[in-house]
C-alpha positions in Angstrom: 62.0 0.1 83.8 61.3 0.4 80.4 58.9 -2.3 77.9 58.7 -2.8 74.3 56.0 -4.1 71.9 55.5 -7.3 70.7 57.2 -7.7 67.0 54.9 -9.5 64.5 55.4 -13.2 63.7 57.2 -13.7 60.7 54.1 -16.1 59.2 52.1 -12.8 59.6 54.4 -10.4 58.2 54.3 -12.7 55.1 50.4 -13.2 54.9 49.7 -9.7 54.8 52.4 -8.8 52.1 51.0 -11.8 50.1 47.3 -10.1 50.3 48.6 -6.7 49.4 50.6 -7.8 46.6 47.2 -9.3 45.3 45.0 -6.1 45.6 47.8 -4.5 43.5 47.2 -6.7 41.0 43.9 -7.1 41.0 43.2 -3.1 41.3 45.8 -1.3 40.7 48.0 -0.7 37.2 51.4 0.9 36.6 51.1 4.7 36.1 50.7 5.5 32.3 49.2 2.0 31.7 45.2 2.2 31.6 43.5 -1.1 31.3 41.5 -1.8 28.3 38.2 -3.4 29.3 36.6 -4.4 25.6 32.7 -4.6 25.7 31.0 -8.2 25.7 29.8 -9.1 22.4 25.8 -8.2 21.0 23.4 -11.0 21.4 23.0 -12.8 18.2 20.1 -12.2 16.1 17.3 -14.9 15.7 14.6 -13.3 13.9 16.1 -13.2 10.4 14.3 -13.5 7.2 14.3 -13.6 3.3 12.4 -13.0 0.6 12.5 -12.7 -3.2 11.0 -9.5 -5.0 12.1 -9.0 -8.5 16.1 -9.4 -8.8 17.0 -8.8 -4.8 16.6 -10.4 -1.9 14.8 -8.4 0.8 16.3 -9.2 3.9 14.7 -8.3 7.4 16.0 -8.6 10.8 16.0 -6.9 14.2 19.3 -5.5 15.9 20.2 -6.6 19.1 19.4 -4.1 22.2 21.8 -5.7 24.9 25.2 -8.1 24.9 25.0 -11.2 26.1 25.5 -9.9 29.8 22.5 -8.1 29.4 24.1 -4.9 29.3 22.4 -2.3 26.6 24.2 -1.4 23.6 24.5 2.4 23.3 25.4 2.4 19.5 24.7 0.0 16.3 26.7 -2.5 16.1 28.5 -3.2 12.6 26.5 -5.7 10.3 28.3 -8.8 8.6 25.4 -10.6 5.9 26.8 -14.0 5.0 25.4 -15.7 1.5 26.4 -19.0 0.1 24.2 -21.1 -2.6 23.3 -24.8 -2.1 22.7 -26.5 -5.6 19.0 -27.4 -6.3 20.6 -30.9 -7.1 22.1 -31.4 -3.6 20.1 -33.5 -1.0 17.5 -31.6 0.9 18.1 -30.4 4.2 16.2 -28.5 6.7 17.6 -25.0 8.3 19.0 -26.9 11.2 20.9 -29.4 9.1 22.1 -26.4 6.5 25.9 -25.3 7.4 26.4 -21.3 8.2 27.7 -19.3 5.1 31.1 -18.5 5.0 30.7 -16.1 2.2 30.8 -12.6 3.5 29.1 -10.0 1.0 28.8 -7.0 2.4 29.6 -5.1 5.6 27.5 -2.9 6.9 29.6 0.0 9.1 27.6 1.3 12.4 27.5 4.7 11.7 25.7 3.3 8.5 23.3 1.0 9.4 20.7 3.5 10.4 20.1 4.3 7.3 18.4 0.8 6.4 16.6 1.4 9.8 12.3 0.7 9.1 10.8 1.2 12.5 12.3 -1.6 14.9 14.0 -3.9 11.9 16.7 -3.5 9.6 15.6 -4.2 5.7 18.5 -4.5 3.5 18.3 -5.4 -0.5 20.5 -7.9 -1.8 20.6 -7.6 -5.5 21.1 -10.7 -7.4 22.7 -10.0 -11.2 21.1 -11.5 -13.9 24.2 -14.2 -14.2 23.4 -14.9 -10.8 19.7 -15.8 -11.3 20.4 -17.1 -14.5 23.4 -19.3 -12.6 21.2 -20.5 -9.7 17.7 -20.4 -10.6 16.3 -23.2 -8.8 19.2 -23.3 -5.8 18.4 -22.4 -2.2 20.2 -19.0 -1.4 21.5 -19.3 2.5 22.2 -16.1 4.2 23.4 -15.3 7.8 24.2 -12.4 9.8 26.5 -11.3 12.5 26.9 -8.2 14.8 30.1 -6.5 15.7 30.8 -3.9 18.7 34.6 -3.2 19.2 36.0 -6.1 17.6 33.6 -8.2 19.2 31.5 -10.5 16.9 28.1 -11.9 18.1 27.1 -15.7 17.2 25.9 -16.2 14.1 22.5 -15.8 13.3 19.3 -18.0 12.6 19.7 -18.9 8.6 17.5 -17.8 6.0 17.1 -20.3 3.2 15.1 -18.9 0.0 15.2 -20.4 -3.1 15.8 -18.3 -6.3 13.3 -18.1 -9.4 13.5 -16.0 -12.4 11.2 -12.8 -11.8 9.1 -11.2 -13.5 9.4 -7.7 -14.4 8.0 -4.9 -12.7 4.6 -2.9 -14.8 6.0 -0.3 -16.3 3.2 1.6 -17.6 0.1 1.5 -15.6 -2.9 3.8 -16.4 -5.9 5.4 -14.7 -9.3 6.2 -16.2 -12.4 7.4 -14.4 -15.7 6.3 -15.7 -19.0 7.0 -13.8 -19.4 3.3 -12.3 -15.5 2.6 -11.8 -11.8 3.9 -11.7 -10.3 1.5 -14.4 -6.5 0.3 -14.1 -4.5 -1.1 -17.6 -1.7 -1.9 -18.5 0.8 -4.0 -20.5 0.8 -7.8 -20.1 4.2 -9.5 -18.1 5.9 -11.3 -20.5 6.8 -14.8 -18.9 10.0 -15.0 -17.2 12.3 -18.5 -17.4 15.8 -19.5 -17.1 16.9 -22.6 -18.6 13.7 -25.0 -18.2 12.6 -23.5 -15.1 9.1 -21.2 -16.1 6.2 -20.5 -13.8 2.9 -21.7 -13.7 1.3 -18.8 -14.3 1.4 -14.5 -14.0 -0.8 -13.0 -12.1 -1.0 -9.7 -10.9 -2.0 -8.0 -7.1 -3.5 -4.6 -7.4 -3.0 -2.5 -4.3 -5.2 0.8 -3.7 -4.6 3.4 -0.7 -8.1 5.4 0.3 -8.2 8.9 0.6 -4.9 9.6 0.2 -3.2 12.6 2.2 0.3 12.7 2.2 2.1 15.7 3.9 4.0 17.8 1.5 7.0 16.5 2.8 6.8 13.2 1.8 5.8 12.6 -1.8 4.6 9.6 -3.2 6.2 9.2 -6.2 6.8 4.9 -6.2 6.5 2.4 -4.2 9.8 1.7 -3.8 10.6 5.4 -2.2 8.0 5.2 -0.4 9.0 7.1 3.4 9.3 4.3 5.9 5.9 2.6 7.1 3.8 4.9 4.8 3.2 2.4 2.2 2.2 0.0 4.8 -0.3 2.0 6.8 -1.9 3.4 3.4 -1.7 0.3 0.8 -3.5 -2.7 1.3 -4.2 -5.4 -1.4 -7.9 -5.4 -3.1 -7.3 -7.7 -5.9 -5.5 -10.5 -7.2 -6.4 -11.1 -11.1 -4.8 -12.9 -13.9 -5.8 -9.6 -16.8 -3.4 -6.6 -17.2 -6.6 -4.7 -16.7 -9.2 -3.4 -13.4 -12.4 -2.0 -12.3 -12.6 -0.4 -9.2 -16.4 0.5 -8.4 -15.7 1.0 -4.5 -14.9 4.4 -5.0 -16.3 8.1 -4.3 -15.9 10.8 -6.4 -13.9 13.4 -5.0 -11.6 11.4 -2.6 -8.2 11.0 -3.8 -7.2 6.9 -4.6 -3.6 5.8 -4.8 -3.1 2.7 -6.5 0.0 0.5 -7.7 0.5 -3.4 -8.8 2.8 -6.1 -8.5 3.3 -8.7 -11.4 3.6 -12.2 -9.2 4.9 -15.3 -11.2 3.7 -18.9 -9.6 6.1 -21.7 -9.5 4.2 -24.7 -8.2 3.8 -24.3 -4.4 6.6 -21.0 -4.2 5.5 -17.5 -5.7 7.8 -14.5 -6.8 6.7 -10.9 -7.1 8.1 -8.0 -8.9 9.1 -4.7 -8.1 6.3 -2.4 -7.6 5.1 -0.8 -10.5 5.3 4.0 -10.3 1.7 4.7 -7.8 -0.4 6.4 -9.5 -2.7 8.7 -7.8 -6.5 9.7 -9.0 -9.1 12.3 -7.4 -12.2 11.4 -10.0 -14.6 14.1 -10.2 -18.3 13.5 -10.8 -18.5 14.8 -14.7 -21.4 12.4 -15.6 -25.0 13.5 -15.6 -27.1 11.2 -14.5 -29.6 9.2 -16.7 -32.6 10.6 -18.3 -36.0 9.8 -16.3 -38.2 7.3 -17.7 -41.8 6.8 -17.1 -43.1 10.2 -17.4 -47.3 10.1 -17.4 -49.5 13.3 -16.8 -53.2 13.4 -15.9 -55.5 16.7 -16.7 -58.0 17.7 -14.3 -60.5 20.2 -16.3 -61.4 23.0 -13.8 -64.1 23.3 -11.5 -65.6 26.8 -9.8 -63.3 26.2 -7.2 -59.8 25.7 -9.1 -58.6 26.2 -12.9 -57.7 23.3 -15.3 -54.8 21.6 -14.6 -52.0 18.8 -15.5 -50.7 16.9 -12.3 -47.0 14.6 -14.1 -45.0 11.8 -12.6 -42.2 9.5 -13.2 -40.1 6.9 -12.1 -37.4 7.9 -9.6 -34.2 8.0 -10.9 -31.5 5.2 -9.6 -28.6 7.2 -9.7 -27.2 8.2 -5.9 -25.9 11.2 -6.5 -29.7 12.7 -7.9 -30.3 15.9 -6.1 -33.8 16.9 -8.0 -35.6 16.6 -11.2 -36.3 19.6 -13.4 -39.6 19.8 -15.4 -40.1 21.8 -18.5 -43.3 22.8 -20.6 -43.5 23.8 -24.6 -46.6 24.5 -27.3 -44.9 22.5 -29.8 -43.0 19.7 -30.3 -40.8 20.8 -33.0 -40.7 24.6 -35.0 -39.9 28.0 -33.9 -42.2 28.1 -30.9 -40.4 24.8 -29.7 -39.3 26.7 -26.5 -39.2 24.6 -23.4 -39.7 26.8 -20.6 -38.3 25.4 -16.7 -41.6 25.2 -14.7 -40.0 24.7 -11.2 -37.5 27.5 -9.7 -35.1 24.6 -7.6 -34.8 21.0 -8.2 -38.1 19.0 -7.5 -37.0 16.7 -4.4 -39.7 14.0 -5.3 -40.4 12.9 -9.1 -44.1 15.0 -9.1 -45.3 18.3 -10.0 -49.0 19.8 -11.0 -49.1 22.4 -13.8 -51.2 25.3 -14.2 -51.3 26.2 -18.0 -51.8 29.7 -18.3 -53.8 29.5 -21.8 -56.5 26.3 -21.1 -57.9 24.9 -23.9 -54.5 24.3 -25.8 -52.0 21.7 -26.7 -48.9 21.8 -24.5 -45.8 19.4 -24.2 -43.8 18.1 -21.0 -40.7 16.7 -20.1 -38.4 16.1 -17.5 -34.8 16.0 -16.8 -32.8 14.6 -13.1 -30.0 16.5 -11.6 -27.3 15.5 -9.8 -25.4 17.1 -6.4 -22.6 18.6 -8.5 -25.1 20.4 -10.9 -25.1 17.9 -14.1 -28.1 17.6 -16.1 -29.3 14.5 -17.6 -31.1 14.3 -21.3 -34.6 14.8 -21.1 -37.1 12.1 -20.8 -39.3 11.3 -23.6 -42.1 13.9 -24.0 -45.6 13.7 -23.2 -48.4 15.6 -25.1 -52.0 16.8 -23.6 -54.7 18.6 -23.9 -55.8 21.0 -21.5 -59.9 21.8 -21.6 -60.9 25.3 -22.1 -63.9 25.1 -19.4 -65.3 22.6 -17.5 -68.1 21.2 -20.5 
């Protein structure tokens, strides 16, 4: 006797072929036929701003890291900057009211953008013609960026509104002199910038010093504008803000290098504009001064006794120069005439401002003075001389 299996109900039969049919379609692709799986878009960027320096715009934002799955990005995106102009006679809106700009301006390719790359930002220049200033000074400049990774734009950014003044132009010619008290800055006066009616308040200029300056051979200082990425902001920082073309720096050491450079700014009511930073100019000064002649020079003579010879014990003021390293004190027979010959009494500097003197003929007429010297070996003039006279024997 022979038995047979159970056939499977049609319902059954159908489900599963339903099922498989799905997993092809879900899994599976015709041979020769890859499917393309495009990567989300980059997060949008939130942190952008704006602001003016001379004719450009310096715009500053940071790239996205992920997409909006929070997957990493594993290249730079592509960079879209978006500018439009809102007329300064339009009503006044705040940055959540303004509209996005539809004006796209420049493109920045991914294999590109590296190049504007400044630590964890990108900085990118937008340079406004003189038309354009000249067109829209006073007007709100809106600008907006978006991302790109295969054909896949982010959303639009935050929006940077700035408004647009005429700028003043960069210092072209600044100087350096060393003096003994200071490092003196000059140069030409701004002239005053305007466009139409629109004029500033007032110039002023920001003077900007780096201390002991040490740059590696590699990366030269040469302005401020070529400055290598984040070296200008680790050396530079601002000591002054004056309204004269002209500065004293007296917080200074002589034989440090100084680096210095200075930015005309041009005040319009509450908003202020800066130019371009002017060529750095680099100074080591070296201490070439002698100091000051001593002052106060007085001598008192001791006739001698059995126990010692005659003798002249001289003081003087000390000297208020910092850099003094001794005093040197000299002797002479005559003020004036051939045997006007000072001879140095001491063989190294005097460290305190006294010295006694033995004259080697008593009972003559001799002359002092004294001079200071400094740690680098300068000599000041000599003090105003002092005559005596020094007994021949104790009577």
């Amino acid at each position: 006797m022979s038995t047979s299996k159970a056939s499977a109900p049609p319902t059954s039969v159908f489900l599963l072929s339903v099922i498989a049919s799905a997993l092809c379609l879900a899994g599976c692709a015709a041979p020769g036929q890859p499917i393309t799986r495009r990567p989300p878009a980059p997060t949008p960027i939130t942190d952008l701003s704006a602001q003016q320096f001379g004719d450009s715009i310096a715009l500053s934002f940071a790239l996205p890291k992920q997409t909006v799955q929070g997957r990493p990005l594993t290249r730079s995106p592509q960079v879209e900057i978006y500018r439009e102009y809102i007329p300064a006679s339009a009503p006044s809106r705040t940055s959540a009211q303004l509209s996005p700009p539809q004006r796209l301006i420049l493109t920045l390719p991914s294999q590109n953008v590296d190049q504007y790359r400044e630590g964890e930002h990108i900085r990118f220049s937008d340079r406004l013609s003189a038309a354009d200033i000249s067109a829209h000074a006073g007007d709100q400049a809106v600008y907006m960026v978006r991302t790109r990774i295969s054909k896949n734009d982010s959303a639009n950014s935050n929006l940077a509104a700035i408004k647009i003044f005429p700028a003043p132009q960069p210092v072209s010619d600044l100087h350096v002199q060393v003096t003994q008290s200071a490092i003196e800055l000059s140069w030409t006066a701004a002239e005053v910038p305007s466009a139409g009616t629109l004029r500033p308040n007032s110039i002023r200029y920001r003077i900007y010093r780096a201390n002991n300056v040490n740059t590696p051979a590699s990366t030269p200082i040469t302005n401020a504008n070529t400055v290598p990425s984040g070296v200008a902001a680790l050396l530079f920082g601002q000591v002054a803000d004056i309204s004269s073309p002209t500065y004293q720096d007296a917080d200074f050491s002589f034989g440090k290098t100084y680096a210095y450079y200075v930015v005309t700014v041009a005040q319009y009511n509450g908003d202020v504009v800066e130019s371009q930073d002017s060529t750095i100019v680099e100074v080591t000064p070296r201490d070439t001064f002698p100091p000051s002649a001593p002052t106060g020079l007085v001598a008192a003579v001791a006739p001698a006794t059995a126990s010692g010879p005659a003798h002249v014990d001289l003081s003087w003021d000390i000297s208020s120069a910092t850099d003094v390293a001794g005093y040197d004190i000299y002797r002479s027979e005559a003020e004036t005439g051939p045997a006007n010959r000072w001879d140095r009494l001491n063989s190294g500097p005097l460290l305190t401002p006294a010295f006694r003197d033995i004259p080697p003929v008593p009972g003559k007429h001799y002359f002092y003075r004294v001079t200071a010297v400094d740690r680098f070996g300068h000599e000041s003039a000599p003090s105003a001389l002092i005559d005596v006279n020094v007994p021949a024997t104790n009577e």
